[in-house]
N, C-alpha and C positions, 0 to 999 in steps of 0.2 A: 681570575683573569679578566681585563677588562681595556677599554679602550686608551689606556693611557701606557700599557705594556706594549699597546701593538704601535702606538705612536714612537715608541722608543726602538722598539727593536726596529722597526723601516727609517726612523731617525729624522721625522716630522714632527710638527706640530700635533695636538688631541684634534687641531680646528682641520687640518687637513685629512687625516683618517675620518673624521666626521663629513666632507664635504665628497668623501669615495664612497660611503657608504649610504648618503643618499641621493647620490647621481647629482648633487646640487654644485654650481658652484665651476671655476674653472681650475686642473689638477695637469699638470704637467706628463704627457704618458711615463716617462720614467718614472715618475714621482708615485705612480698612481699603481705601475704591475711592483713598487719596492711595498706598497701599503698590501696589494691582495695574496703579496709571498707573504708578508708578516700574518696579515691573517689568518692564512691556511698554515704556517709555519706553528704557530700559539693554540690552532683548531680553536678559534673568535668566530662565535655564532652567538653573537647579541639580539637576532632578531629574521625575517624571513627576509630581507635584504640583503645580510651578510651571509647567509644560509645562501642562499642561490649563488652569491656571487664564488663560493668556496665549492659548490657542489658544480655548478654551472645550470643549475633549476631547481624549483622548489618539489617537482614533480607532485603540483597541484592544478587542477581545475578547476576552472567557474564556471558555473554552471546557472545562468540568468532563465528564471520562466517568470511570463506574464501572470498566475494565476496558481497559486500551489493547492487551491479550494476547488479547483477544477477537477475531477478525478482522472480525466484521461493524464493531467504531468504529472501524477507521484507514479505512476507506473512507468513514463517516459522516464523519471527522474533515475527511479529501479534502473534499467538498462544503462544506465549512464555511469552508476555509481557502480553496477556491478563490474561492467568491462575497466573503467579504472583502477578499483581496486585488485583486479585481477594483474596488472600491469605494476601493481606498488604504487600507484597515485588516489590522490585523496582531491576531493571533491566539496567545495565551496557552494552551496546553492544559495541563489538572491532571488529572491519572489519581488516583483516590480508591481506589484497591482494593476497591469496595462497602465502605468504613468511613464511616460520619456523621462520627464523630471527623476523620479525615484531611479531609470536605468541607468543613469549618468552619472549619479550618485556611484550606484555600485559598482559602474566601471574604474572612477576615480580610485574606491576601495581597493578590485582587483588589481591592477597597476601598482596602488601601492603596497601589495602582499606578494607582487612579480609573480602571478600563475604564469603556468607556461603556455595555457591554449581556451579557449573559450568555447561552448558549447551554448547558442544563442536563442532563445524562442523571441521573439521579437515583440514589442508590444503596439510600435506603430508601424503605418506604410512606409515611412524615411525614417535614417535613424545616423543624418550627419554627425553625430555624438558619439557615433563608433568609428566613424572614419580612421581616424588618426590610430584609435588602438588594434586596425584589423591591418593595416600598414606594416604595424610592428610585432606583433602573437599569432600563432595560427587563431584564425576563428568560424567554427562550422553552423552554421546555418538552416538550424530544423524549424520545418514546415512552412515559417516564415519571414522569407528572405526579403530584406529592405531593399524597395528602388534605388538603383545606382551603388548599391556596396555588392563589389565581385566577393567569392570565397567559394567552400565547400557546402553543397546545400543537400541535407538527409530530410527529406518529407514523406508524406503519402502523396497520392496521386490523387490531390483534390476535384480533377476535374471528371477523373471517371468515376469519383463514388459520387458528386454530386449527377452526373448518369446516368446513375447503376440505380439509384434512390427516385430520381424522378420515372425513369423507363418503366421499376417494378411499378407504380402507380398510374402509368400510362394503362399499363398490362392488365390494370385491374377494372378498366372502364373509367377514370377520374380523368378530365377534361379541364376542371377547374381547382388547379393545382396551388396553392397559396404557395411563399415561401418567405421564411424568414431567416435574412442572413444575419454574417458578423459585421464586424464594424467597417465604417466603406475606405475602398481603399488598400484595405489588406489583402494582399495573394490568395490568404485560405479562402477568407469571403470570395475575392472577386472569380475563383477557380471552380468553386462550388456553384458557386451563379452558374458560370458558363456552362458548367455538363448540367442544368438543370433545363438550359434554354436551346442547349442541344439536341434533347432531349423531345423537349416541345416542336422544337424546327424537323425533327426527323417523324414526327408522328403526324404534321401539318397544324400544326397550331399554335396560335399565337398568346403565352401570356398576358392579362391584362394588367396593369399600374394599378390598382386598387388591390391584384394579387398579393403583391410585396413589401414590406414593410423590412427597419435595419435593426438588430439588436446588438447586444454587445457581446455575446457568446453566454450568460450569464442568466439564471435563473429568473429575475423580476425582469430582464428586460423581455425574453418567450409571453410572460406575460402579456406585458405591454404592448407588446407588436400585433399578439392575437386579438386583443380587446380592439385592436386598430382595426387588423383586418375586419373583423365581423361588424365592425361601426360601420362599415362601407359597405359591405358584399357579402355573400355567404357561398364560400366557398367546398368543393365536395373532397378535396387533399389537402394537405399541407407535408410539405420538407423544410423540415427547420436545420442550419448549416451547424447545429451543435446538437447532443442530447439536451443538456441543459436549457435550452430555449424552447428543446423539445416539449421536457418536462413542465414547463410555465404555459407552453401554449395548449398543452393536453388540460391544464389543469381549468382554464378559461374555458374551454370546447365543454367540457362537461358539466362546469356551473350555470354554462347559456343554456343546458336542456339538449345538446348534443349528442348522440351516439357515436362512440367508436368502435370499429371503422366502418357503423354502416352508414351513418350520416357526414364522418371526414374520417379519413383513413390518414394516418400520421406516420411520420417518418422522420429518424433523427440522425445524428452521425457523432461518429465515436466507440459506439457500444460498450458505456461505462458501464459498471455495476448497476444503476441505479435502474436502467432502461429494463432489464428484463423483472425487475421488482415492482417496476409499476403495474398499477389498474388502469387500460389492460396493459398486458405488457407491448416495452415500447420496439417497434421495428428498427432497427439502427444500421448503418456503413459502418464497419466494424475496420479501425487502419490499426495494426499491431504496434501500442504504443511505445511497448518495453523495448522489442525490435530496434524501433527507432531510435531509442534513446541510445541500445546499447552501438549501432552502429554510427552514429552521431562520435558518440566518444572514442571509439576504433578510428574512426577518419583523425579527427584531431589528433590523437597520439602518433599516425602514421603522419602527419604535417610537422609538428613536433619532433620528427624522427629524420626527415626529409621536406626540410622547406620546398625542393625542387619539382617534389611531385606534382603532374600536373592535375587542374584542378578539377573534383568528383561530382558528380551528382546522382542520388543514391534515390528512385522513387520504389515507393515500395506500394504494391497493386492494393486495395481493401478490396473486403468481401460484405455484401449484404445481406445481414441476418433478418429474419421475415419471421415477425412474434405477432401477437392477437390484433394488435394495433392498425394493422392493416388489413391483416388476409390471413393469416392461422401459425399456428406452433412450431418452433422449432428448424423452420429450412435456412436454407445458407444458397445464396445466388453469387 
């Protein structure tokens, strides 16, 4: 069976059944519901275009993260994949490397494999490259929602754990609190900031600009950011807005001849695997990633179900884990 049967039997052209099937092209509405009875009449599934357009969706999802080397998204990714599967849909993931260039790629991709909904991690603070495709698919919006694009947004509540993180270190007598964010500009970062300076504003003190330094969420940049701070200042805390920046900046504090946490008491967020495995182990904002992901993919299936529904936003509270890192074993704040 093939496209030349479906041209005969609706009683077109091969060139018109080809210009139905890729939306290209201008097709007469009669002309065009005589091509998708033919299709569906022959059961013509050439491809995930005519699949959707016979099913009326391919009862797939895309699934775009910044970072899949990160360990807190394969766990977000888990939640994502399991609630769709659960549902009969199948799940597309595209790792962007935090590049806009590489996301637009992959949306171009999705569009043209017609998912029915998107589940988003965002890689920048604007993201007018989604514009046009959030217009037309549902698209839900975890952790970090781009300025100016409306949708469904499923995060943590970046501002009370970056709160919860700075407060425990208040608590501990540390006054000279370093911190190093994400990249500027982004919700996570700029949310984190805030409960960190909230934090400081409710205790009566004012961080200093030699405090802070911006990383990229990412291993060498914790690095890089602590080698800064300590070029400048020596600080007696630090809360870095990832574990991973965590882990880079732990790793610099104790090559300068540092103790932890009696000379800088550290703090990370996430609570990946990696944190309680460190020397010492690292204290972390623990947001339920799987959680996330999996209600991320619940929201979009319910959009998918019901364009009408009005629009969600889903935060979900973290908890902070308190490991050797800063103050001793084991508690949960």
């Amino acid at each position: 069976m093939g496209i030349r049967e479906v041209a005969r039997e609706a009683g077109v052209s091969v060139a018109t059944v080809s210009r139905v099937l890729n939306r290209s092209g201008y097709v007469k509405a009669e002309t065009y519901q005589r091509v998708i009875a033919a299709i569906r009449k022959l059961h013509y599934v050439p491809n995930g275009v005519a699949r959707s357009m016979v099913r009326g969706n391919t009862r797939t999802i895309g699934l775009i993260l910044p970072d899949i080397t990160n360990p807190y998204f394969p766990m977000l990714a888990r939640g994502v994949e399991d609630a769709a599967t659960a549902q009969g849909y199948l799940v597309i993931l595209c790792n962007t490397d935090n590049n806009p260039d590489t996301e637009a790629m992959y949306l171009a991709m999705l569009r043209e494999k017609c998912v029915d909904g998107l589940v988003y991690v965002s890689a920048a603070p604007r993201a007018d490259h989604v514009q046009e495709f959030a217009q037309v698919l549902p698209v839900v919006w975890v952790d970090r929602p781009p300025v100016g694009v409306a949708g469904d947004v499923v995060a943590g509540d970046d501002f009370l754990g970056g709160y919860l993180a700075t407060r425990h270190l208040i608590s501990l007598g540390r006054r000279r609190i370093a911190f190093i964010s994400g990249p500027a500009g982004l919700m996570t970062s700029e949310e984190r900031e805030r409960g960190y300076r909230l934090a400081h504003k409710e205790a009566g003190l004012v961080p200093e600009d030699t405090l802070t330094a911006h990383g990229d969420f990412k291993f060498e940049s914790g690095r890089r950011a602590m080698a800064e701070i300590l070029g400048r200042t020596r600080p007696d805390a630090l809360f870095a807005a990832n574990d991973l920046m965590a882990l880079g900046a732990l790793e610099v504090i104790l090559a300068a001849g540092c103790r932890v946490p009696e000379d800088i008491a550290v703090v990370g967020y996430d609570n990946i695997v990696f944190a309680r495995l460190a020397k010492p182990a690292l204290t972390s904002v623990e947001q339920p990633s799987y959680l996330i992901g999996l209600t991320a993919c619940e929201v979009v299936l319910e959009r998918i179900a019901r364009r009408e529904l009005p629009v969600q936003k889903k935060l979900f509270k973290p908890t902070l884990v308190v490991r050797a890192s800063s103050q001793g074993e084991g508690q949960t704040q």
